[in-house]
Each structure stands twice: as C-alpha cells, then as structure tokens.
N, CA, C and O atoms as CSV, one atom per row, in Angstrom:
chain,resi,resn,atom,element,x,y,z
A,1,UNK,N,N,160.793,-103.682,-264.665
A,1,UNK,CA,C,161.740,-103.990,-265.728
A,1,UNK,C,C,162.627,-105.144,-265.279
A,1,UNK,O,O,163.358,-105.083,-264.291
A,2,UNK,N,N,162.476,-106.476,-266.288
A,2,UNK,CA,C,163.218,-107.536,-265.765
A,2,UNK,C,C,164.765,-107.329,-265.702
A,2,UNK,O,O,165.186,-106.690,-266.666
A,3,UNK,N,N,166.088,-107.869,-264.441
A,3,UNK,CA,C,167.199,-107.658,-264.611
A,3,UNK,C,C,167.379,-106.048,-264.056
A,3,UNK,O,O,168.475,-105.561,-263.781
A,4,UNK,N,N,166.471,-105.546,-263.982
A,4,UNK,CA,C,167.113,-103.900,-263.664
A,4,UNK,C,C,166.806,-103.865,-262.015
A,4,UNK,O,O,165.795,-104.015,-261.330
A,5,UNK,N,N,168.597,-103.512,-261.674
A,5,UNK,CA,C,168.654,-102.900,-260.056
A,5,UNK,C,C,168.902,-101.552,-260.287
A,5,UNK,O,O,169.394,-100.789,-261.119
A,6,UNK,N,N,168.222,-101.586,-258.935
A,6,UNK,CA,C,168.578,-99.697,-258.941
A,6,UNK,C,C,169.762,-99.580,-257.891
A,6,UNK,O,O,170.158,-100.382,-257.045
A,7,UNK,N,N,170.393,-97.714,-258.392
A,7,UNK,CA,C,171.461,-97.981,-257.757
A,7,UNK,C,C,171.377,-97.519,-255.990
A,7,UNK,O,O,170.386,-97.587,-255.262
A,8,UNK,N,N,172.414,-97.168,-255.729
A,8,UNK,CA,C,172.460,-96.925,-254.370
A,8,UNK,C,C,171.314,-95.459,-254.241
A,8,UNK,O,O,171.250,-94.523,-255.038
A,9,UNK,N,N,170.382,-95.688,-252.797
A,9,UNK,CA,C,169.489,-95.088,-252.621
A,9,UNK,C,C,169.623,-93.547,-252.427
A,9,UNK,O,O,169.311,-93.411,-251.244
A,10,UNK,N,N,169.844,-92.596,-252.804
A,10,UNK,CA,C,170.234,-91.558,-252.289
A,10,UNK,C,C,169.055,-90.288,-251.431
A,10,UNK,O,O,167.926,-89.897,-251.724
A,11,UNK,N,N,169.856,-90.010,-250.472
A,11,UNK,CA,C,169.065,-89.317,-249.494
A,11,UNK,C,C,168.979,-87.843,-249.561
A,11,UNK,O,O,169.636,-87.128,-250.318
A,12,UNK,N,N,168.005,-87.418,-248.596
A,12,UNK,CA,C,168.081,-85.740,-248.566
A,12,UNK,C,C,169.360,-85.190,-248.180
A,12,UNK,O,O,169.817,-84.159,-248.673
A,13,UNK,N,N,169.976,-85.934,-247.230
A,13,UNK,CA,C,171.732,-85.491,-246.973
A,13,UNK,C,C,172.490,-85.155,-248.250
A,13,UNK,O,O,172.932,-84.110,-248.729
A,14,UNK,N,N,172.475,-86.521,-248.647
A,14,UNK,CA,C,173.297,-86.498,-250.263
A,14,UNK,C,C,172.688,-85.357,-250.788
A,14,UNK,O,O,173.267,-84.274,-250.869
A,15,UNK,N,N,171.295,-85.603,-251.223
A,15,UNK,CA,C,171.082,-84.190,-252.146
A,15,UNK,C,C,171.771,-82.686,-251.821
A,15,UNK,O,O,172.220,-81.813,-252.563
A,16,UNK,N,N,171.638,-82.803,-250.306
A,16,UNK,CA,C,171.831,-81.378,-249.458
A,16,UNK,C,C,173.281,-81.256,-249.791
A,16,UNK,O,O,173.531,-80.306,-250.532
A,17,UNK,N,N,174.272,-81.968,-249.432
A,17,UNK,CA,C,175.524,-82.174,-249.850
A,17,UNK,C,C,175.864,-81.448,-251.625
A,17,UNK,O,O,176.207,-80.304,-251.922
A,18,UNK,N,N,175.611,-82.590,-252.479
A,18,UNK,CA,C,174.967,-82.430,-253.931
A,18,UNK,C,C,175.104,-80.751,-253.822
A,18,UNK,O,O,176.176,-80.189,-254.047
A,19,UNK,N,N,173.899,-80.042,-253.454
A,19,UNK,CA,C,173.646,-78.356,-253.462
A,19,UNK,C,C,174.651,-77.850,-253.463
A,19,UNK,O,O,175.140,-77.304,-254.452
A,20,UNK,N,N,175.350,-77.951,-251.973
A,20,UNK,CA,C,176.377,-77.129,-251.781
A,20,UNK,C,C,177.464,-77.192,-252.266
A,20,UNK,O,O,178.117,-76.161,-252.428
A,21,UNK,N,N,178.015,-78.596,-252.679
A,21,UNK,CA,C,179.230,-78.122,-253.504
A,21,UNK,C,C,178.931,-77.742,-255.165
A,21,UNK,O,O,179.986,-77.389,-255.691
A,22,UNK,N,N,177.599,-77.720,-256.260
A,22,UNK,CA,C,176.916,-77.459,-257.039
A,22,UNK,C,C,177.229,-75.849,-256.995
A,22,UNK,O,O,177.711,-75.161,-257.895
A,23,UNK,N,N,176.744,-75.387,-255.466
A,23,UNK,CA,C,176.701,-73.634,-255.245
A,23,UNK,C,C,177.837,-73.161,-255.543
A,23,UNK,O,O,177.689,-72.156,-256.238
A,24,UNK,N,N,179.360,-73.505,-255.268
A,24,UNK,CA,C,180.342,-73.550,-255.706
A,24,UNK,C,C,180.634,-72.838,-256.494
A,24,UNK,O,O,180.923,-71.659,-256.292
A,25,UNK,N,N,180.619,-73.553,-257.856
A,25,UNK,CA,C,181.101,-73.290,-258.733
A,25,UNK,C,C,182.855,-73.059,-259.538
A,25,UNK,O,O,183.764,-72.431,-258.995
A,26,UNK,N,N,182.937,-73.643,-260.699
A,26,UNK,CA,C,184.565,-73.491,-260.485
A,26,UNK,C,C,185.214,-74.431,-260.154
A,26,UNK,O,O,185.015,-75.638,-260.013
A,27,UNK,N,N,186.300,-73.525,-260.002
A,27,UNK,CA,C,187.584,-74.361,-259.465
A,27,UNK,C,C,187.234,-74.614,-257.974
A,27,UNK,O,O,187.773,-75.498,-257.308
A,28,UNK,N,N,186.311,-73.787,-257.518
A,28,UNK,CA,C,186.117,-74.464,-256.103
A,28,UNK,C,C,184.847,-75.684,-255.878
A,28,UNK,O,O,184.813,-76.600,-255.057
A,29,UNK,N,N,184.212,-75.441,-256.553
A,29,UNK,CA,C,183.543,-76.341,-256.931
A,29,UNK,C,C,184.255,-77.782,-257.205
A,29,UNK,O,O,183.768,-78.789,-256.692
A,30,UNK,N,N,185.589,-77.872,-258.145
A,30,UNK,CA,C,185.626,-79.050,-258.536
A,30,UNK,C,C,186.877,-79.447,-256.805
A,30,UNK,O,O,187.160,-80.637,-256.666
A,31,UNK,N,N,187.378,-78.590,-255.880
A,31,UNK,CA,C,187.918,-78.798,-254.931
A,31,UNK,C,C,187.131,-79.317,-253.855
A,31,UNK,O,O,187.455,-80.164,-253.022
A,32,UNK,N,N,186.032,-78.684,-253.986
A,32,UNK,CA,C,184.873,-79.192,-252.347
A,32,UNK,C,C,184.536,-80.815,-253.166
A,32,UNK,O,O,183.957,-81.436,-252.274
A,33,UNK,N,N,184.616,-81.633,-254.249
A,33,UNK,CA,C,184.393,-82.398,-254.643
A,33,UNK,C,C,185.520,-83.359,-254.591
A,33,UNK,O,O,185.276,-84.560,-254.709
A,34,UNK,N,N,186.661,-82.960,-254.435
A,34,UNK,CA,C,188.009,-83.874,-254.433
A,34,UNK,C,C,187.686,-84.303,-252.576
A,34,UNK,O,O,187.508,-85.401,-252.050
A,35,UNK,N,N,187.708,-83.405,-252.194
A,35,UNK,CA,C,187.963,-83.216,-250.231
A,35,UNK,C,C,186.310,-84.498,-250.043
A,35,UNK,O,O,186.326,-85.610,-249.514
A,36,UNK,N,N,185.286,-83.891,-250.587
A,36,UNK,CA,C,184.010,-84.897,-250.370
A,36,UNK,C,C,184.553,-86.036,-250.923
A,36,UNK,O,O,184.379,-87.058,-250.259
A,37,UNK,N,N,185.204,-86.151,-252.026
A,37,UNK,CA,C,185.401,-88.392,-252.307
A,37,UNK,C,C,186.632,-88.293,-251.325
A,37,UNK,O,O,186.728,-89.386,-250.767
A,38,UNK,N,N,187.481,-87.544,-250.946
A,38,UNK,CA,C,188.557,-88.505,-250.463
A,38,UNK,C,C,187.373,-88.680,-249.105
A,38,UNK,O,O,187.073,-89.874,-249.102
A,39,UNK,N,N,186.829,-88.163,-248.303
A,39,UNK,CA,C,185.742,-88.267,-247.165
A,39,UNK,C,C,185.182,-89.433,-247.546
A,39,UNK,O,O,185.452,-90.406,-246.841
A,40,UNK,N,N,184.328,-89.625,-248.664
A,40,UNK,CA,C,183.825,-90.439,-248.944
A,40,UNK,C,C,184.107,-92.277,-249.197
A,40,UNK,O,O,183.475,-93.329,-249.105
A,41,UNK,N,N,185.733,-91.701,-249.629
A,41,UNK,CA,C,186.174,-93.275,-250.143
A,41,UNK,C,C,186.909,-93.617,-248.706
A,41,UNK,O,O,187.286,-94.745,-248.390
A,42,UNK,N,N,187.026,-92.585,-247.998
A,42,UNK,CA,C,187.520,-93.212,-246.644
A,42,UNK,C,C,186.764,-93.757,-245.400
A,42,UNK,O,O,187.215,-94.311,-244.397
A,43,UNK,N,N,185.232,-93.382,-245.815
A,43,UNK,CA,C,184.611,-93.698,-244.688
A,43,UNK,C,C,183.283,-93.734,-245.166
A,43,UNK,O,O,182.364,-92.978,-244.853
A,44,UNK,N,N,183.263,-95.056,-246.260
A,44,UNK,CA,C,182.103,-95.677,-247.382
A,44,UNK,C,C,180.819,-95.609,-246.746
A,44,UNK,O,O,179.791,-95.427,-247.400
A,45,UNK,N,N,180.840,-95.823,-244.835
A,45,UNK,CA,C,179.478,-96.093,-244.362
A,45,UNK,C,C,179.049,-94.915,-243.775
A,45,UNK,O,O,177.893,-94.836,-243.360
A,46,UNK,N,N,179.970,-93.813,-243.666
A,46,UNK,CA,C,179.641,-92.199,-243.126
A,46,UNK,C,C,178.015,-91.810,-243.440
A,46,UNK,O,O,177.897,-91.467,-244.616
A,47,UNK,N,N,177.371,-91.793,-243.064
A,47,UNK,CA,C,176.345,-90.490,-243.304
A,47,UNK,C,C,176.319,-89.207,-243.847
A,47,UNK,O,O,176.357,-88.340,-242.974
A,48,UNK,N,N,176.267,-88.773,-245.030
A,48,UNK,CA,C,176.344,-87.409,-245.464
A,48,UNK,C,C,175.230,-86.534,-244.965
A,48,UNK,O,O,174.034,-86.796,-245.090
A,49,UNK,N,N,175.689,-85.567,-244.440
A,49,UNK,CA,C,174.547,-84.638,-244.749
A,49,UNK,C,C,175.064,-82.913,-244.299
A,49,UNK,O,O,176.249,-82.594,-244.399
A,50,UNK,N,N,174.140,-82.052,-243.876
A,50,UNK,CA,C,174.297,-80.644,-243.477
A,50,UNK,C,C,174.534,-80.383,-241.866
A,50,UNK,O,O,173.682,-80.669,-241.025
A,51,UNK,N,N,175.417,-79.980,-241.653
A,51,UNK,CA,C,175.747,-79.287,-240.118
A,51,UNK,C,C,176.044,-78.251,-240.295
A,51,UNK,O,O,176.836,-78.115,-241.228
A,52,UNK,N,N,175.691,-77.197,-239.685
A,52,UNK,CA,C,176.237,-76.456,-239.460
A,52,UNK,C,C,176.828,-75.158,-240.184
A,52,UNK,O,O,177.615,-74.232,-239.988
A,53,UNK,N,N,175.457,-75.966,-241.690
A,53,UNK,CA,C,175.160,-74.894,-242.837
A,53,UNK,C,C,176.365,-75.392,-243.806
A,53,UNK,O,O,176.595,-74.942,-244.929
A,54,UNK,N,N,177.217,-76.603,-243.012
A,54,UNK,CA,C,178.180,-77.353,-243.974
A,54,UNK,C,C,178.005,-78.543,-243.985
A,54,UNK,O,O,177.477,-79.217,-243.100
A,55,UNK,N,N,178.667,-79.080,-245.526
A,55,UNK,CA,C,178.678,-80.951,-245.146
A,55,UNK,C,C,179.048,-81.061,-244.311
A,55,UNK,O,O,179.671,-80.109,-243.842
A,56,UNK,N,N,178.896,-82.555,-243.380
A,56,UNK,CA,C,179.017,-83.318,-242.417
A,56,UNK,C,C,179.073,-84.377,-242.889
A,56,UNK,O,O,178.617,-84.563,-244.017
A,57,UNK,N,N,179.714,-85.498,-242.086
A,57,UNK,CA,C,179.531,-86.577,-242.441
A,57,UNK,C,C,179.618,-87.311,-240.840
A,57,UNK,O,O,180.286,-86.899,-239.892
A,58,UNK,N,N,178.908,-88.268,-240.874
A,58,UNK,CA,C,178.684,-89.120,-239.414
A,58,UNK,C,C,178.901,-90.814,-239.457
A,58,UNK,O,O,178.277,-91.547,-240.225
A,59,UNK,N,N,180.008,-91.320,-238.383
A,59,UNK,CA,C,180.223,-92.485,-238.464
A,59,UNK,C,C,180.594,-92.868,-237.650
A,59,UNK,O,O,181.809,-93.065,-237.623
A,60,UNK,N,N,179.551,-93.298,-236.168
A,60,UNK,CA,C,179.938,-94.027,-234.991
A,60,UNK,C,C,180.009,-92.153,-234.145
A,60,UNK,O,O,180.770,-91.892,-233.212
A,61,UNK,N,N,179.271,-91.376,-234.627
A,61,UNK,CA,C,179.566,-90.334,-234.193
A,61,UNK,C,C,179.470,-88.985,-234.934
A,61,UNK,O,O,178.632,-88.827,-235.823
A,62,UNK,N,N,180.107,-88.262,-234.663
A,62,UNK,CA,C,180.598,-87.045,-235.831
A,62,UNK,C,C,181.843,-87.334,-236.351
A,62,UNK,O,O,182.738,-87.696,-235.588
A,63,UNK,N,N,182.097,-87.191,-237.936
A,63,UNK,CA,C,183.478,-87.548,-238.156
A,63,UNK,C,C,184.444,-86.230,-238.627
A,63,UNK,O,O,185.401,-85.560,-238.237
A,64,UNK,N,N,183.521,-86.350,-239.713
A,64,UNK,CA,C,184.353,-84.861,-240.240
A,64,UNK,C,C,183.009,-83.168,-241.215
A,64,UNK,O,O,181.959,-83.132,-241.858
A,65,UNK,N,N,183.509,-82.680,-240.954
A,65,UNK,CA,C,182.862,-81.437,-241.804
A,65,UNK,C,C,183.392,-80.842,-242.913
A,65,UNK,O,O,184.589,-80.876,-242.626
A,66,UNK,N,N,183.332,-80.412,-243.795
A,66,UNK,CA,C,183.999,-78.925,-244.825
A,66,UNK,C,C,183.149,-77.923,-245.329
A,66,UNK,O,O,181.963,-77.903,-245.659
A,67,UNK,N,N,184.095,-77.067,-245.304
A,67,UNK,CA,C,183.192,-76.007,-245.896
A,67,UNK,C,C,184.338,-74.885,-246.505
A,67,UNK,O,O,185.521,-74.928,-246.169
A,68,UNK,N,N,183.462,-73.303,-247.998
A,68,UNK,CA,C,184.318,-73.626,-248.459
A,68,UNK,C,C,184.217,-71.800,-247.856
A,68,UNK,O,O,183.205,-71.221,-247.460
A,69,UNK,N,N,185.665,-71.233,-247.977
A,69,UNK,CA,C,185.979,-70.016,-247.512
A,69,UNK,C,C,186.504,-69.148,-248.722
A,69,UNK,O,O,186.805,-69.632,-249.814
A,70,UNK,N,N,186.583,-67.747,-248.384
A,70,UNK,CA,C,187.201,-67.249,-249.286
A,70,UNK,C,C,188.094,-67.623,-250.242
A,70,UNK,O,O,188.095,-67.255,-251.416
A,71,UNK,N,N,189.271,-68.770,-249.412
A,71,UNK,CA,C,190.470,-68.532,-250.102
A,71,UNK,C,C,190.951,-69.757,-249.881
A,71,UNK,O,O,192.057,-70.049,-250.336
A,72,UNK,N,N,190.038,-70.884,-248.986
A,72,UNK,CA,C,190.530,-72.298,-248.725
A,72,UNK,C,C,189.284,-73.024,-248.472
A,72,UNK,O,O,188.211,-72.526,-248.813
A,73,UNK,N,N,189.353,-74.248,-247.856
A,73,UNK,CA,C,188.456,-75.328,-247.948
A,73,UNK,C,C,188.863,-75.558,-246.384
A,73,UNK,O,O,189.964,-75.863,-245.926
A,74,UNK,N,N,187.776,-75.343,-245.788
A,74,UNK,CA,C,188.355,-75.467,-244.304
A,74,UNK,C,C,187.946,-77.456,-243.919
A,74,UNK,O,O,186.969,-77.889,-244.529
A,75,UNK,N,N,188.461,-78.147,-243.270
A,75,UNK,CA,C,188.692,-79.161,-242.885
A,75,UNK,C,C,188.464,-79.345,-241.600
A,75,UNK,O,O,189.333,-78.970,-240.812
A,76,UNK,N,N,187.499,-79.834,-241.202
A,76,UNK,CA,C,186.957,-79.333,-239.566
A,76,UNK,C,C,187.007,-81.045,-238.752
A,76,UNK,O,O,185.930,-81.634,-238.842
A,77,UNK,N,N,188.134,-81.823,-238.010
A,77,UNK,CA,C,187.568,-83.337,-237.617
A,77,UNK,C,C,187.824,-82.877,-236.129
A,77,UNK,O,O,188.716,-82.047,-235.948
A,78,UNK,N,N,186.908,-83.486,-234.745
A,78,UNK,CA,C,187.407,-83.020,-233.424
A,78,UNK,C,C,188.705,-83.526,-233.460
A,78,UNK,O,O,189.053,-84.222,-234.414
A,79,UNK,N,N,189.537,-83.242,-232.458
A,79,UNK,CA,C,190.687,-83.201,-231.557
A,79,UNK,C,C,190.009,-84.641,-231.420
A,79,UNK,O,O,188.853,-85.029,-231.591
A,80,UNK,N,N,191.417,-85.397,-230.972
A,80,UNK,CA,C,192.554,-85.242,-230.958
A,80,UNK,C,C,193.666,-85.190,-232.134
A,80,UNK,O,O,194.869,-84.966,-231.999
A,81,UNK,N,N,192.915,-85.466,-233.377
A,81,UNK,CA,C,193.354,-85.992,-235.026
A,81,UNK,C,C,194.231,-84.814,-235.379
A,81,UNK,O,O,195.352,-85.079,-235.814
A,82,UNK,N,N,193.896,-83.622,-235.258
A,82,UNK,CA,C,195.156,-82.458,-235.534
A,82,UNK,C,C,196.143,-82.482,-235.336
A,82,UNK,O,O,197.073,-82.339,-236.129
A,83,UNK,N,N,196.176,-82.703,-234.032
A,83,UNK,CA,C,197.012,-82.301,-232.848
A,83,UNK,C,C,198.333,-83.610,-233.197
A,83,UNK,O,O,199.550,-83.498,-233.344
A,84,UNK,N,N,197.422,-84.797,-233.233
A,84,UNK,CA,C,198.070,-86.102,-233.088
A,84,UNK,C,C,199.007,-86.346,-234.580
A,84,UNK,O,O,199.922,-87.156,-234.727
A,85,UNK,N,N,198.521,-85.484,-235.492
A,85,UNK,CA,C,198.955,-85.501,-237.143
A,85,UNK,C,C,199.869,-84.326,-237.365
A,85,UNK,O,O,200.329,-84.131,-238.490
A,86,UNK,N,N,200.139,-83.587,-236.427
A,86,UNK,CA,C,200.750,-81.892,-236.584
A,86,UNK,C,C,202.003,-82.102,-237.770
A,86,UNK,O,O,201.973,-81.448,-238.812
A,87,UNK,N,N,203.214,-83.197,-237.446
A,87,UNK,CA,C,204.369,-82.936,-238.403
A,87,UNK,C,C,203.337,-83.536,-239.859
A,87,UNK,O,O,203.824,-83.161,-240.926
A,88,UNK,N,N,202.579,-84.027,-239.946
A,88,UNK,CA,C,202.275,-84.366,-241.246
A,88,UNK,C,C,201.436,-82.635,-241.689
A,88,UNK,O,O,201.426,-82.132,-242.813
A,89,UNK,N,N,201.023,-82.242,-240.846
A,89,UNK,CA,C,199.867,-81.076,-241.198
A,89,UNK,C,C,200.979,-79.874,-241.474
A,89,UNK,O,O,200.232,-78.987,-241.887
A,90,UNK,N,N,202.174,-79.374,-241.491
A,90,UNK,CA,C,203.241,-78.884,-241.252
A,90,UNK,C,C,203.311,-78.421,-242.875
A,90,UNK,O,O,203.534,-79.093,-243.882
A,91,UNK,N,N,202.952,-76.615,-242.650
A,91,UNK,CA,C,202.734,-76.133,-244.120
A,91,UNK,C,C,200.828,-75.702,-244.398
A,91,UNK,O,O,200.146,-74.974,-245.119
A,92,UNK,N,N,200.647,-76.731,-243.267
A,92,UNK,CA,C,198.887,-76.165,-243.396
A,92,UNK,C,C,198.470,-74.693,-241.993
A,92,UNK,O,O,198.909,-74.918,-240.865
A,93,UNK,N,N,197.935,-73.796,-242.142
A,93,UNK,CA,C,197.404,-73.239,-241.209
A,93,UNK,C,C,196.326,-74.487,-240.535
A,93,UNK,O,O,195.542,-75.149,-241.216
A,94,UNK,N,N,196.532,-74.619,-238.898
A,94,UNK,CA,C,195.609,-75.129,-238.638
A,94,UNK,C,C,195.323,-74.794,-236.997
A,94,UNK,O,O,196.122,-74.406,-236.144
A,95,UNK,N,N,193.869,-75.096,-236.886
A,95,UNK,CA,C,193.910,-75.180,-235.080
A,95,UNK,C,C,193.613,-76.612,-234.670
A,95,UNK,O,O,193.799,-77.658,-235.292
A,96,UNK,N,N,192.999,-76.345,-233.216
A,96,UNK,CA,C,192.860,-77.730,-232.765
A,96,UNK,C,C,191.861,-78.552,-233.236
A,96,UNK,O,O,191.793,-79.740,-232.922
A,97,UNK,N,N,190.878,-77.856,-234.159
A,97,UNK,CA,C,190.009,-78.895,-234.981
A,97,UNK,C,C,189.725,-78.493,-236.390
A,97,UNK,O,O,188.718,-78.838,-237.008
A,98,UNK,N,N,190.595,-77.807,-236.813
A,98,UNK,CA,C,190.645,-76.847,-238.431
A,98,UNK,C,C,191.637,-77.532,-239.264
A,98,UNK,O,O,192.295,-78.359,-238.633
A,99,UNK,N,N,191.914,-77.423,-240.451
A,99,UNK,CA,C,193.042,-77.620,-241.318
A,99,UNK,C,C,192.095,-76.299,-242.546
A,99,UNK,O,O,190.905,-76.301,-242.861
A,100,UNK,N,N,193.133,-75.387,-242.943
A,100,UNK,CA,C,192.856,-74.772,-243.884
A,100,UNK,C,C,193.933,-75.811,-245.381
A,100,UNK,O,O,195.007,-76.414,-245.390
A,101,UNK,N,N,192.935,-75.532,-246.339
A,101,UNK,CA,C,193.123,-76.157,-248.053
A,101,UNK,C,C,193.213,-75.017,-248.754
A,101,UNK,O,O,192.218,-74.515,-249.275
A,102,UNK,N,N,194.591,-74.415,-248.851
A,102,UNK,CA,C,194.395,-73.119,-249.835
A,102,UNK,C,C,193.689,-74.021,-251.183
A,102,UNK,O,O,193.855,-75.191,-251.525
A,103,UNK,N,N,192.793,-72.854,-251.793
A,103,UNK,CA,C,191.781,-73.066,-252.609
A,103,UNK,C,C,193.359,-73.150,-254.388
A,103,UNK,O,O,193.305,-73.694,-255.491
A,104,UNK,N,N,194.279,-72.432,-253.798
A,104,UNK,CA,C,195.317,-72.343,-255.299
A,104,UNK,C,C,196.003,-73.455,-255.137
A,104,UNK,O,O,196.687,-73.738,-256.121
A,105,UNK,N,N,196.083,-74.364,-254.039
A,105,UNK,CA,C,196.845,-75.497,-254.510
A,105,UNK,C,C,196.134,-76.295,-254.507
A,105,UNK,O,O,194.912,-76.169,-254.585
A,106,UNK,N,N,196.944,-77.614,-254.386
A,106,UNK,CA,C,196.162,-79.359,-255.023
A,106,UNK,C,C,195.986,-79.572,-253.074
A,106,UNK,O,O,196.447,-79.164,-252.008
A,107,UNK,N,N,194.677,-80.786,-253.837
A,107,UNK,CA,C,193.773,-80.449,-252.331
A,107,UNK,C,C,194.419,-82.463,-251.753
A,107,UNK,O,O,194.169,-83.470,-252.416
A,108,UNK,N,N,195.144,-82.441,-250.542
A,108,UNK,CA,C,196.064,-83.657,-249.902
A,108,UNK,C,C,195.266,-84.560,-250.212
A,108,UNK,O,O,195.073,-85.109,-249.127
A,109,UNK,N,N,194.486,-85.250,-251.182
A,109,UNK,CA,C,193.699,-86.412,-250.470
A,109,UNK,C,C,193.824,-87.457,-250.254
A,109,UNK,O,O,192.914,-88.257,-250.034
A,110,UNK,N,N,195.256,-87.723,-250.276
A,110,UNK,CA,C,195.877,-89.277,-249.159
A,110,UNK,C,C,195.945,-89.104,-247.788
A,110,UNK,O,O,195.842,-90.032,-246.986
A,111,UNK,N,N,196.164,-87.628,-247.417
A,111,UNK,CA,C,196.378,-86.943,-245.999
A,111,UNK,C,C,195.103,-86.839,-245.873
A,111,UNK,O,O,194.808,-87.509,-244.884
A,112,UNK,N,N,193.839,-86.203,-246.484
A,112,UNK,CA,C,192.518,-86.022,-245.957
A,112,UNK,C,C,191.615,-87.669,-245.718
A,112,UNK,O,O,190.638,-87.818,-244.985
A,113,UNK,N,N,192.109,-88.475,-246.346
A,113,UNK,CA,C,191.913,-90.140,-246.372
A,113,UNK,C,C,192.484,-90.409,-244.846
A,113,UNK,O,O,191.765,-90.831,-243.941
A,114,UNK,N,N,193.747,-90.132,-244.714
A,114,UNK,CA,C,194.331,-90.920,-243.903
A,114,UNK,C,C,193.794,-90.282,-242.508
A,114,UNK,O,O,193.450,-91.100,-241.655
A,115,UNK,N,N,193.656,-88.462,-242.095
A,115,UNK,CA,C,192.623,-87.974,-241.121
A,115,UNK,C,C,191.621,-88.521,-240.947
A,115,UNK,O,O,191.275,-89.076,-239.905
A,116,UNK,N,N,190.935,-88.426,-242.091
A,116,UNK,CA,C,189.363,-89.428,-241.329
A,116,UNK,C,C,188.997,-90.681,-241.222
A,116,UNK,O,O,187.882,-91.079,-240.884
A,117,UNK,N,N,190.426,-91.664,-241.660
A,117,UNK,CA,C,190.297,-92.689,-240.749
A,117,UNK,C,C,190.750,-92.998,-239.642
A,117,UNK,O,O,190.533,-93.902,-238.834
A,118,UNK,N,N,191.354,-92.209,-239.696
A,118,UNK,CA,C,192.321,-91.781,-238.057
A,118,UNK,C,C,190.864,-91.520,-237.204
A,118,UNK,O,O,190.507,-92.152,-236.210
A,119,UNK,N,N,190.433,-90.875,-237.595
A,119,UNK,CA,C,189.012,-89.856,-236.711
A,119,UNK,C,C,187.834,-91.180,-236.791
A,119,UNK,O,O,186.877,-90.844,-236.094
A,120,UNK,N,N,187.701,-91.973,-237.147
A,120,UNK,CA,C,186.929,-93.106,-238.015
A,120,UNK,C,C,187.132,-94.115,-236.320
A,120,UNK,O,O,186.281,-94.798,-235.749
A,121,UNK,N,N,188.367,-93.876,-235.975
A,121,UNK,CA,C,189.107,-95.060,-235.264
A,121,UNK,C,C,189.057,-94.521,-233.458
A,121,UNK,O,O,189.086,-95.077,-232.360
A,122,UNK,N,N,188.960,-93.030,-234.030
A,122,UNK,CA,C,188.553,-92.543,-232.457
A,122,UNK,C,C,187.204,-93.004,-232.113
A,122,UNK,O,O,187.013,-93.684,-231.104
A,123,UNK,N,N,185.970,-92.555,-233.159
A,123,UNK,CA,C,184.797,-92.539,-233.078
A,123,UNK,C,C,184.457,-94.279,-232.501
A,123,UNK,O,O,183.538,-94.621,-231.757
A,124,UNK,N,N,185.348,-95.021,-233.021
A,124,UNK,CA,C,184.905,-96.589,-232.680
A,124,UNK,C,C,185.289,-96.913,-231.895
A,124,UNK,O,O,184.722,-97.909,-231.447
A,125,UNK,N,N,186.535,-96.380,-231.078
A,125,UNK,CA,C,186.829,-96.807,-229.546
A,125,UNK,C,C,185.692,-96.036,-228.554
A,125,UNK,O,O,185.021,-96.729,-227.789
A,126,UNK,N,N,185.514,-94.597,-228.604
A,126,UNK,CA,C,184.488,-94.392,-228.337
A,126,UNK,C,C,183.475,-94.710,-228.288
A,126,UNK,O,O,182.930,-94.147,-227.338
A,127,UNK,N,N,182.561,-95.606,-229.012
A,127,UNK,CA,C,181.166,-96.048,-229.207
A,127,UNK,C,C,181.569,-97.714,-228.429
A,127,UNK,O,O,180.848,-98.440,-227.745
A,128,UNK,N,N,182.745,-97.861,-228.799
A,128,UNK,CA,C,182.931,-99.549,-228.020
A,128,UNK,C,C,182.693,-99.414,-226.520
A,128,UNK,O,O,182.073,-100.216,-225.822
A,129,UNK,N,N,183.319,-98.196,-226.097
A,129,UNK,CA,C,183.190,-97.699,-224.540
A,129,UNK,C,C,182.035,-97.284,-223.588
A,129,UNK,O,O,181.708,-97.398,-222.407
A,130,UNK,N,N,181.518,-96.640,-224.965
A,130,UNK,CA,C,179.764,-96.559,-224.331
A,130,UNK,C,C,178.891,-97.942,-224.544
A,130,UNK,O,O,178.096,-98.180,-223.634
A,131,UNK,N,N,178.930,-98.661,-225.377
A,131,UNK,CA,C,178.199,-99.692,-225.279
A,131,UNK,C,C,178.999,-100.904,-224.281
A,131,UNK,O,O,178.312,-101.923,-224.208
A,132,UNK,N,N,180.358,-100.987,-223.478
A,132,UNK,CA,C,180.511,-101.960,-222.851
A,132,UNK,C,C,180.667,-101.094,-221.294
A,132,UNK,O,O,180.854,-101.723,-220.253
C-alpha cells in the first residue's frame, strides 16, 4: 500500500505486558496502566517485558518492575533510588527496593517518572564502568 508506514513494531514483551495489566481489570486495571506510561514515557528506550511473573522493564540493565497486590501496585527499582528519594517517598510504605501504590488513591506519576530516571542514571554510570 503506497504512503502506508507501519507503526512501532511490537513484541512478545509488549504483548506479555498488554496480558497482564488486561488480567486486571477495573480500577486496577486502569492503575497498572497509569504506573506502565509514566515507566514508559520516562524511559522511551526500556525494554518491556515479564520478570518475575511481573512487568519489567530493561535499560542499560534492569530498571524497574510492577506488579499488582491486593490492595496496592507494588513499585519494585534496585537500591540505591529508595533510599536516596526517602523524604519524597514519605507517606508511602516502602523498603529498600519496594514502594507500595495504595490501589484507593491517585497513582504519583511525576514521582514514578522522576524514580526511573533516577534508576535510568544509575544503570548508565554503571554500564559506562563496565565498558571503560
């Protein structure tokens, strides 16, 4: 077909991704979908896919995970990004690589943006270090 591009290629990750927040349903459904674009618009070249029986996403590394719980949207990026963000995280249950998203309130996604580029920035000093 003359003039016709196709759009961006989508993978078995994406699809796999796609599933699980689909399985959802709901109001949690439309929450595992806010937490995936702010992931998404923060870290455009990430890799989507399944870890760990949850999304993942990969960029220069592992970046971030979610998955969804009884009663929140757990937020999984390694250490040091918690730890280093605590007065902003202040009001969230969290550990050293968790942030719980109660599922009844509005889900941060300038704060979940601004974590995984924080985590975005570890992963690239890291990879600069192994390759020099």
């Amino acid at each position: 077909m003359a003039g016709h591009r196709p759009g961006p290629a989508v993978d078995e990750g994406t699809r796999a991704v796609d599933a699980y927040v689909e399985a959802a349903g709901g109001v949690a459904r439309e929450k595992l979908q806010e937490v995936r674009n702010a992931i998404r618009d923060a870290a455009p070249e990430a890799r989507e896919g399944i870890s760990y029986g949850i999304p993942c996403y990969d960029y220069m590394g592992r970046l971030a995970w979610f998955g969804l719980h009884t009663k929140h949207i757990g937020l999984y990026l390694r250490p040091p990004i918690i730890q280093t963000h605590r007065k902003e995280l202040k009001g969230y249950v969290t550990t050293k690589s968790a942030i719980r998203l109660p599922l009844d309130g509005e889900i941060p996604v300038a704060l979940v943006k601004k974590l995984v580029r924080a985590r975005m920035r570890v992963n690239e000093a890291e990879a600069k270090l192994r390759s020099g």
